[in-house]
C-alpha positions as CSV (number, residue, x, y, z in Angstrom):
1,X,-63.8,-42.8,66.5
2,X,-61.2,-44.0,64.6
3,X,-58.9,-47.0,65.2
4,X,-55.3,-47.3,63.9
5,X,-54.8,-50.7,61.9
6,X,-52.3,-51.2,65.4
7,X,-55.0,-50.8,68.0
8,X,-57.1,-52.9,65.9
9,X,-54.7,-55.8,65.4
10,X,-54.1,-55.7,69.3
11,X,-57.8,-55.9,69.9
12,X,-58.2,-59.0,67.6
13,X,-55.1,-60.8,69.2
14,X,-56.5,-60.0,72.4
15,X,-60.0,-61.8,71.7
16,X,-58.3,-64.6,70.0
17,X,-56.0,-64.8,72.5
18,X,-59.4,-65.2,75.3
19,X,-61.4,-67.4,72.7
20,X,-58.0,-70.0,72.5
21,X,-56.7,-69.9,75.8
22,X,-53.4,-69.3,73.5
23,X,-51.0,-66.7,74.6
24,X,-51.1,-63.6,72.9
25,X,-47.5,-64.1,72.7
26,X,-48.2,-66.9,70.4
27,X,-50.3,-65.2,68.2
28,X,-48.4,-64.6,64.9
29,X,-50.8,-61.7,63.3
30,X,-49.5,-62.8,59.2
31,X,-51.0,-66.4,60.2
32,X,-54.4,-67.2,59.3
33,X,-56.7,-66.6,62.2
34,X,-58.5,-69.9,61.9
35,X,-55.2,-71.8,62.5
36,X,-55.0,-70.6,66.2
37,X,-58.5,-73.5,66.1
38,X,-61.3,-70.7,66.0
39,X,-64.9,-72.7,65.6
40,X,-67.3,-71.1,63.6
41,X,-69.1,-69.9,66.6
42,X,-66.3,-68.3,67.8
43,X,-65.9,-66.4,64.5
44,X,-69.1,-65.0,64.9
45,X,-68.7,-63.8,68.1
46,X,-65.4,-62.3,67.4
47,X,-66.9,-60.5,64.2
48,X,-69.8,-59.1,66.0
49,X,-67.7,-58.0,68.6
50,X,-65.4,-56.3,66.4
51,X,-67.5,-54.7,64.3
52,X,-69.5,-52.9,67.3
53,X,-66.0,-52.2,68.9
54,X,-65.0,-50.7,65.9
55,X,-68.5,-49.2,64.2
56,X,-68.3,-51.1,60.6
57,X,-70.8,-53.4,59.5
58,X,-69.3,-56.4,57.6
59,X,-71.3,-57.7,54.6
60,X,-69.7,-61.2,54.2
61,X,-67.1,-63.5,56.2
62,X,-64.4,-61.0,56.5
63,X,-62.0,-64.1,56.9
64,X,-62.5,-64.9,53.2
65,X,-61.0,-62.0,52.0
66,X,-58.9,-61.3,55.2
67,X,-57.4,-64.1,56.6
68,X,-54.8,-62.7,58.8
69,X,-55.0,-60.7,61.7
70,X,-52.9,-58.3,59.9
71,X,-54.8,-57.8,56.8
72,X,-58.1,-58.0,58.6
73,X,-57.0,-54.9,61.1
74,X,-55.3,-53.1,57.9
75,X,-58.8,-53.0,56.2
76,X,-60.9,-52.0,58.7
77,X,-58.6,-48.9,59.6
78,X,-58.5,-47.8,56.0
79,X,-62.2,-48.4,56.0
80,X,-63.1,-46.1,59.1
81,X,-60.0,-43.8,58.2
82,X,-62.1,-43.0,54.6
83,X,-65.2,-42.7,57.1
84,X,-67.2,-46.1,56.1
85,X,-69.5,-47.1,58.9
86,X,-72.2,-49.5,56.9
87,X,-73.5,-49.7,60.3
């Protein structure tokens, strides 16, 4: 199923919103995730989570090359709109 790059960025301010105890509220989506104080644990978890919520397999960080909430969600729905699973 696909996921608009909306749904996706309100799924990932959700979690970061449960991993922070920050408001969602709070959470600016153009900021870098890691400055809402995301430990790398916490990054895994929220990439594994997403990426089985979503059905794409990530091959590296996919903070590196998208740091934002924003350009994280953007990427994935342009990656399951053009059908890529990498599952």
């Amino acid at each position: 199923m696909s996921r608009s790059a909306q749904e996706i960025e309100q799924w990932i301010v959700g979690r970061v919103s449960a991993l922070t105890a920050t408001s969602s509220r709070e959470i600016d989506a153009h900021e870098p995730m890691l400055r809402y104080g995301l430990d790398s644990v916490a990054v895994v978890g929220l990439v594994a989570d997403l990426e089985a919520w979503v059905g794409y397999r990530f091959r590296e960080n996919p903070l590196e090359a998208h740091p934002t909430i924003a350009s994280l969600a953007q990427f994935l729905a342009e990656q399951v709109s053009h059908g890529e699973r990498r599952a």
